[in-house]
N, C-alpha and C positions, 0 to 999 in steps of 0.2 A: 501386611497383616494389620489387624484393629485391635489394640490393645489401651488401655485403663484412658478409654475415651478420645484414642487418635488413631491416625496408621503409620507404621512405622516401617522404614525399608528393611527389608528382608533378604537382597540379594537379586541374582538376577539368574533367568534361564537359558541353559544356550545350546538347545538341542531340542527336537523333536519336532520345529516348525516347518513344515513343509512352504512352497513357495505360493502355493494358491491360499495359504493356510494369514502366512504373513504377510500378504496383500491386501487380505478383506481386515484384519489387526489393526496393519498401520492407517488404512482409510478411516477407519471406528479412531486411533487413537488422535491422527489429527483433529479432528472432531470434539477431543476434549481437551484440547491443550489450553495450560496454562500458565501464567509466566512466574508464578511464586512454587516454589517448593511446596507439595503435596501432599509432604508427611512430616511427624515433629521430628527435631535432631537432625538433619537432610548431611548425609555422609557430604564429602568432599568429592565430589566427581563431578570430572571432564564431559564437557560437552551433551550434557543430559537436558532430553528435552520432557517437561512435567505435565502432566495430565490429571486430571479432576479423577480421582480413586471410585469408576464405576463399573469395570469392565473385572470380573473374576475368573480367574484357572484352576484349574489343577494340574499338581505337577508332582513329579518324584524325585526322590531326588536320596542321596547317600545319605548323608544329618546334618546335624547343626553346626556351626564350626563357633570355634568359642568365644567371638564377637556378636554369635547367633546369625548367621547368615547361613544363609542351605548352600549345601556341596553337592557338588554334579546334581543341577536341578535339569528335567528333562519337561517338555511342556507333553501334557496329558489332555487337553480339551480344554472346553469352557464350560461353567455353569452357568445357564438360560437365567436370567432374571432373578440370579440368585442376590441379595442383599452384602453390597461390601464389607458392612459390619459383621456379616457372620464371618468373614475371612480370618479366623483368630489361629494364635499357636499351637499345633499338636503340644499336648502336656506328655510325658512320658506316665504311664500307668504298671501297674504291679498286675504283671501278665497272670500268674498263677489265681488273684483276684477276680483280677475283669474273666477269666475264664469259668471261676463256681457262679460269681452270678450270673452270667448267661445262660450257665447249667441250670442253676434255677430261677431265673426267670422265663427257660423253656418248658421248665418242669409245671413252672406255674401257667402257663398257658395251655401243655398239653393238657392238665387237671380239668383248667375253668369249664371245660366243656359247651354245648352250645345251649340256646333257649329252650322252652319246655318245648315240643314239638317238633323239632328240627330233624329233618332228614340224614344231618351227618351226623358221624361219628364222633364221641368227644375230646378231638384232637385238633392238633393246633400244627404249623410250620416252625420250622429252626431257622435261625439266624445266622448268616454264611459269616459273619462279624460284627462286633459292637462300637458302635462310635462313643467316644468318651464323653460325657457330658461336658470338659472343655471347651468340646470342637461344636460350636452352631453350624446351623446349615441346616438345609431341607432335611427330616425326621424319616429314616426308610423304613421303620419298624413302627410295629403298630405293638402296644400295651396288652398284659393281660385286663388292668381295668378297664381299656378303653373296650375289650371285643367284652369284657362283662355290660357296658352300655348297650351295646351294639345288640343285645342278647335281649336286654333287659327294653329294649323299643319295639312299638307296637306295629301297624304295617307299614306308619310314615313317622318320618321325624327326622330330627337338625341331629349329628351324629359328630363328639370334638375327636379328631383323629391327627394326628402327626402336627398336632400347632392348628389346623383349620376346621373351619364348621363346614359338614358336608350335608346338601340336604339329601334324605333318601325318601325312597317312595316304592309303594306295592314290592315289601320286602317277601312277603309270602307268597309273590309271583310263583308258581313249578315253571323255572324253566328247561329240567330236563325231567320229562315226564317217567321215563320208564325206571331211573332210582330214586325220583322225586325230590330230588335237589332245588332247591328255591333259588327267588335274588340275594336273601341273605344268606345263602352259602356260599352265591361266590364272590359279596362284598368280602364276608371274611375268608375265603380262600385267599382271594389276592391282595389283600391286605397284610395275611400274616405269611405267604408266601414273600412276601416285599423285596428283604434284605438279600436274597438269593436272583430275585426274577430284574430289580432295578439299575444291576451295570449292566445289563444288556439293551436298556432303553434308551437311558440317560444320554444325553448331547444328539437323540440320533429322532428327525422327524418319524411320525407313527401313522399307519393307516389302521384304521380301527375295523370291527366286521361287527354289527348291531344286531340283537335279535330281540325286538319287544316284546314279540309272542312266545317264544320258546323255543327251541331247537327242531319245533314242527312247524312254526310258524315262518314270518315272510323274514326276510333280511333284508342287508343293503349294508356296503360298505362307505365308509366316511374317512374323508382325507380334511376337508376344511372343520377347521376348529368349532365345534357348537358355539353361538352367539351368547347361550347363555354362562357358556364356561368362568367361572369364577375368576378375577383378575390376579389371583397369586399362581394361576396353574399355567407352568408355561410354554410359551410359544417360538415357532418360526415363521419366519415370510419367506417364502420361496422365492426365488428375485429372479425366475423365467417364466413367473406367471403371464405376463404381457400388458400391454398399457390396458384393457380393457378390462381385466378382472384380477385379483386379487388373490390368492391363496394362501395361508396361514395357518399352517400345521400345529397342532399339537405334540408335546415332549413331556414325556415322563420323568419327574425328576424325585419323587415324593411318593412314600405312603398315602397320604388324601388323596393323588390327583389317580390312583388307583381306585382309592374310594370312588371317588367322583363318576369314573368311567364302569365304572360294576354299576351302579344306579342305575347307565344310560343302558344297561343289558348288553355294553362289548365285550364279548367271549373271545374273538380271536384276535391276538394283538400281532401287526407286526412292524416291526421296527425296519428303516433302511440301510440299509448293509454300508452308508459312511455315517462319517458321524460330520457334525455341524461345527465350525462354517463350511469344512471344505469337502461338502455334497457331494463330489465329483468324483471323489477318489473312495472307491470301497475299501471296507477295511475287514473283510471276507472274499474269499474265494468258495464257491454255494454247490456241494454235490446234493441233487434233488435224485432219490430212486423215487419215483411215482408207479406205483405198481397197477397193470390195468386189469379188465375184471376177470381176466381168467390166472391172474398171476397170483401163487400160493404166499403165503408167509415162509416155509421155507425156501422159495425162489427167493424174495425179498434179500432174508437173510447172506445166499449166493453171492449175491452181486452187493451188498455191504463186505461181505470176505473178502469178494474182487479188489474192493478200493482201499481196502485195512492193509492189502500185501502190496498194491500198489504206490499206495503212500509211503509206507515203510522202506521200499525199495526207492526210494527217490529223495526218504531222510523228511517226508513233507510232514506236519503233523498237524490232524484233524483230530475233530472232536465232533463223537458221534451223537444222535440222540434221536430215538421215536418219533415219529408228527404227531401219538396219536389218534390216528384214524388206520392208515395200513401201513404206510412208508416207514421209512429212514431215511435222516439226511447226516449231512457230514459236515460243517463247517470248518473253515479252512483262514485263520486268523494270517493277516500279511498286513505288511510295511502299505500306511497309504498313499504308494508310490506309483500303484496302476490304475489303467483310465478302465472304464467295467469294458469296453473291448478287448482289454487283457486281459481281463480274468476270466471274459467270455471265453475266448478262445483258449486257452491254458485250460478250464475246467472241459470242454466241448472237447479236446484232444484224449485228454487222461481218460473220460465217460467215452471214447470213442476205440479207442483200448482196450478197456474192460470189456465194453460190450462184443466186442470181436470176439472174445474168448467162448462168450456164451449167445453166438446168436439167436438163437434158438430161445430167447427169455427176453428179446428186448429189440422194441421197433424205435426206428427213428422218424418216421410219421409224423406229422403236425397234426393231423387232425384224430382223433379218439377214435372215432368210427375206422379210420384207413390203418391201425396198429393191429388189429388182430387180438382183443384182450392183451397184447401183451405189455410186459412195463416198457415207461419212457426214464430216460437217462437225462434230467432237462435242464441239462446245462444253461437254457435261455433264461434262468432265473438270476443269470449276472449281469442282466439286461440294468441298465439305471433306471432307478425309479419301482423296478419289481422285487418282492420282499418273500419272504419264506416266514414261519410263524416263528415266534420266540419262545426259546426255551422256556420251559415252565408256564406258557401260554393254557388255555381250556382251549378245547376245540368242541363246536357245535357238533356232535354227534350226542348219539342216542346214549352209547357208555358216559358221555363228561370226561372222556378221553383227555390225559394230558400230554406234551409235547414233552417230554422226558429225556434228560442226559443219560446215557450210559457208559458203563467203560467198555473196551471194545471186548476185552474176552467176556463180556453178556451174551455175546454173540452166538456162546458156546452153551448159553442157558436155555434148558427145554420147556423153559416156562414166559419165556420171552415172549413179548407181542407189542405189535404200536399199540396198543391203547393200554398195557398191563397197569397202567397208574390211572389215577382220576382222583376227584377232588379227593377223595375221603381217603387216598392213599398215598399221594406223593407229599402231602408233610411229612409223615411218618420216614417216608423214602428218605426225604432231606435230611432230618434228624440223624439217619443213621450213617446214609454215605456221605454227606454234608453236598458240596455245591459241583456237581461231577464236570462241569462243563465249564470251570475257570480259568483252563489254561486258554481260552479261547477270548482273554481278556489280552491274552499278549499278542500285541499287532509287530511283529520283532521277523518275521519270515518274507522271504526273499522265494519266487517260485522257481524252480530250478527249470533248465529247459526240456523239453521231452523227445528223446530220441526216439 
């Protein structure tokens, strides 16, 4: 950690690294080695070898023990180009505290409402948690005064958000025509959606889906990082690119680089099912129901029930959530222990199951035209490299459809639908159920086999 001007040892970690994990580590740490001790006061230990303090984690861990070193610390990932000096001590804070002001400084967000003109509604997102001002690091909340600027800017302008200058441009774009939602509803959608939508990005490269005209206009998906992308927003090098070309992914770590990418007009985000360095191993398992055009919302619904009693019967636990357009998927948090050919086949078996029960609602066809309207079950979304949208994503349709967590007895609600939220209603959502899809943060499940 970095404290009153130095870094100081803290202990060490001794769980959670997997073997592709601690490979690409020790090649990075050889790489900074040094021959003096690191950090000030350097404990008495055996056979330690020092490196230059550039490389940062996160980790969990039990507490502090009372020389101040973390107990049962567990390695949780890395943060991309995050700044060693922000690596400072949790402070302990006065929970009942930090809890009224989050109340209201959500209270004071939902109030500020938007600029004169604005198509939404004047409401604002909640915060799944508050970081204490202690703790530096990338900013995942966005300010009630900062969205009062944001309010307060004309079509174009320099916008200070999370620590950064973001430039914005043609904010009164409509790009969803038929509720007339602008570019600046959904810089502040997901900006103040932030604190809810950014563990599900962070450590994990992004393929972005652009719409410059509007959700009637042309698109195009983007994997390579825009050249103009600001140099604090950060990145990956995918290292199967090949000697001839290069590819360097974009990574969400931050409120701004949200900002940033609302500008570029990306509505649909999705993130890769591992997270970074060890690309290889997902850390989901992906039930996609893809409903095709003659498949109802209460078919849909059917074959979510299929995979609620399925899971439950095998002890698995998923976590459910809308796409927003007509589906349901299910995400399925595990140990990053399998290659996506396991989770392909483990998911392809279970959907292979369910569907038997209901033939009659569900082709296994490749091609759209050869299903018969009916739904596909598309387990091939464990493929590597292929991604599902991220919760609390916009989806390019005409509603401003959002990708929505639910609990599974929603299931049982007659007012249910993939797109029942959108911008102007899934803050509110969050507000009141808080962050429905977090257990899907715990990567701790083992797939059991299927008889």
């Amino acid at each position: 950690t970095y404290e009153d001007g130095a870094f100081r040892y803290a202990g060490e970690v001794g769980s959670g690294i997997g073997s592709a994990t601690r490979t690409a580590l020790r090649a990075r740490l050889d790489e900074l080695a040094v021959d003096e001790p690191s950090v000030a006061d350097p404990p008495p230990l055996r056979g330690v070898h020092w490196v230059k303090p550039s490389i940062v984690i996160r980790t969990e861990f039990a507490e502090w023990t009372s020389d101040g070193l973390l107990r049962q610390a567990a390695f949780k990932g890395l943060e991309p180009d995050r700044d060693p000096r922000t690596a400072t001590r949790e402070r302990a804070i006065d929970a009942s505290k930090a809890r009224e002001s989050a109340e209201r400084s959500l209270a004071r967000t939902m109030a500020s409402g938007h600029g004169e003109g604005s198509s939404m509604t004047k409401r604002s997102g909640a915060a799944k948690s508050v970081t204490p001002a202690a703790t530096a690091g990338p900013i995942d909340a966005v300010t009630p005064e900062e969205l009062a600027a944001l309010d307060a800017l004309g079509a174009k302008g320099t916008w200070e958000v999370g620590g950064h200058t973001v430039s914005l441009t043609n904010l009164d774009k409509v790009l969803w025509p038929e509720p007339g939602y602008t570019k600046r509803d959904l810089v502040r959608y997901y900006t103040t959606i932030a604190p809810v939508l950014l563990p599900y990005l962070r450590d994990r490269a992004l393929n972005t889906d652009r719409w410059p005209d509007g959700v009637t206009g042309h698109h195009f998906w983007q994997k390579q990082i825009p050249s103009h992308a600001p140099d604090w927003v950060a990145r990956w090098d995918y290292p199967e690119a090949g000697k001839d070309q290069s590819h360097t992914y974009l990574v969400v770590d931050r409120v701004a680089t949200l900002a940033f990418l609302s500008n570029q007009a990306v509505i649909d985000l999705h993130p890769w099912t591992s997270r970074l360095p060890d690309y290889q191993r997902p850390t989901y398992a992906l039930i996609d129901i893809d409903p095709g055009p003659k498949t109802t919302w209460e078919e849909v619904v059917v074959l979510a029930r299929l995979f609620r009693t399925a899971l439950g019967h095998l002890g698995v636990r998923g976590i459910p959530k809308t796409t927003g357009k007509r589906g349901v998927q299910v995400w399925i948090p595990v140990e990053p222990r399998y290659t996506y050919d396991d989770t392909l086949r483990w998911v392809e078996g279970l959907s292979r199951a369910v569907g038997s029960t209901v033939p009659d609602l569900v082709s296994w066809d490749w091609a759209k035209a050869d299903r018969g309207g009916k739904a596909r079950l598309d387990y091939t979304q464990n493929t590597f490299i292929k991604t599902l949208v991220a919760p609390y994503a916009v989806r390019p349709v005409a509603t401003a459809g959002v990708s929505a967590p639910i609990a599974w007895e929603e299931l049982d609600d007659p007012e249910l639908r993939a797109d029942r939220w959108d911008l102007r209603s899934m803050p509110d959502r969050v507000a009141t159920v808080g962050d429905l899809f977090a257990d899907a943060l715990r990567f701790d499940q083992v797939l059991p086999a299927l008889s």
